[in-house]
C-alpha positions as CSV (number, residue, x, y, z in Angstrom):
1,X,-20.2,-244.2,100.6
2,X,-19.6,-248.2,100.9
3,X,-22.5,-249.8,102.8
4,X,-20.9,-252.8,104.9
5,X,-23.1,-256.0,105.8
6,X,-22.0,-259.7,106.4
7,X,-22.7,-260.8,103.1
8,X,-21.1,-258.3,100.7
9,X,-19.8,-254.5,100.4
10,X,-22.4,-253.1,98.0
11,X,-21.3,-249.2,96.7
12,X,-23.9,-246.5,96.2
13,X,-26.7,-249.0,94.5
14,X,-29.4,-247.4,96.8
15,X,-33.2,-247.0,96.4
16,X,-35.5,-244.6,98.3
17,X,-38.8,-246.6,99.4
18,X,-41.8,-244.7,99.9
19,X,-44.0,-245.0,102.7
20,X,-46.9,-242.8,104.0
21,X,-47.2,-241.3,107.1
22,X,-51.0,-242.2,107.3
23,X,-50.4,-245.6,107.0
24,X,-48.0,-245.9,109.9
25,X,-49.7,-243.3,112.1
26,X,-52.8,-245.7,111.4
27,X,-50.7,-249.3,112.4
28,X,-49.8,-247.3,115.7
29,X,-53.1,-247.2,117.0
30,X,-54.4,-249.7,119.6
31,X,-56.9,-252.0,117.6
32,X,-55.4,-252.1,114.6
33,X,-55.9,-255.2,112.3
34,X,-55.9,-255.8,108.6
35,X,-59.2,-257.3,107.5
36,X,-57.3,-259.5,104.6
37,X,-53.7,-260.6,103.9
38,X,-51.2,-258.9,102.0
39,X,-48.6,-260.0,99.3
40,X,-46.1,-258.1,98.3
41,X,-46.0,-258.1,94.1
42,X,-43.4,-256.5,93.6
43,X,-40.2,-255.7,96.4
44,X,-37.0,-254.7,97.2
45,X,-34.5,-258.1,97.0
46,X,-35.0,-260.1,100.0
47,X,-31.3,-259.4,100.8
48,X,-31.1,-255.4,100.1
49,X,-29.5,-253.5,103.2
50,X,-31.7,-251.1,105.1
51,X,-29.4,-248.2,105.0
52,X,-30.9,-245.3,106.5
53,X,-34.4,-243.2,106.6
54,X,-35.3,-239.5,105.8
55,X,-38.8,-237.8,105.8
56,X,-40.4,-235.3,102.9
57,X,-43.1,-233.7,105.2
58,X,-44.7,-231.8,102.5
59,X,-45.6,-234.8,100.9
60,X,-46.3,-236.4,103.9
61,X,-43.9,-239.3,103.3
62,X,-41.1,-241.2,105.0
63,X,-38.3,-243.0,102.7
64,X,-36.6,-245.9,103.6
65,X,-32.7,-246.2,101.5
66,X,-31.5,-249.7,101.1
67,X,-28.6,-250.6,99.3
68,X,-28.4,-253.7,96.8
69,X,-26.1,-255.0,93.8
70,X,-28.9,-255.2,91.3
71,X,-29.7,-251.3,92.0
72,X,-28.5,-248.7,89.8
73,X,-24.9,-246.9,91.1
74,X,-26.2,-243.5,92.7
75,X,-23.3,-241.0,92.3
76,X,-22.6,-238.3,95.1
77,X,-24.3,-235.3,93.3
78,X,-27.3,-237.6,91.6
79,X,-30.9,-237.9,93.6
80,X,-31.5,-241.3,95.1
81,X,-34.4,-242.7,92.4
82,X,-37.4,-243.7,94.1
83,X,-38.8,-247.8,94.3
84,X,-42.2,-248.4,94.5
85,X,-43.5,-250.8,96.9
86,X,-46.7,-252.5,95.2
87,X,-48.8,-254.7,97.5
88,X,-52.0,-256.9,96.2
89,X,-54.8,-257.4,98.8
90,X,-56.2,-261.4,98.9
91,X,-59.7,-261.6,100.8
92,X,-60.7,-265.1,101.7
């Protein structure tokens, strides 16, 4: 699988992002607000390719897949390793 953007053809370097389904069934709802900002610690490269989405409802998660040079080369057979998002709250 080659992943095509306007900046480069990156091969199977993909990372599956987790994200919960409580937290975006909670940002759907009318009202909501965060009470403080959030910075993200540590991310994906500001340049990685959203590549595609699949769920894991027994976990009760989503995945996002994005592609990037710096990520390991996923082969056909191998699982796609998992990147953890980690967020740091700052209250005024």
């Amino acid at each position: 699988m080659t992943i095509r953007s306007n900046k480069a053809v990156v091969g199977r370097r993909l990372v599956a992002v987790p994200i919960t389904f409580d937290l975006l069934i909670d940002m759907m709802r009318d009202g909501y607000h965060l009470t403080h900002e959030v910075k993200c610690i540590r991310g994906i490269p500001a340049d990685a390719i959203y590549h595609g989405s699949f769920t894991d409802e027994y976990k009760g998660l989503g995945y996002l897949i994005f592609a990037h040079e710096s990520f390991e080369e996923v082969l056909y057979n191998q699982h796609i390793p998992e990147f953890v998002v980690e967020h740091q709250a700052i209250y005024p």
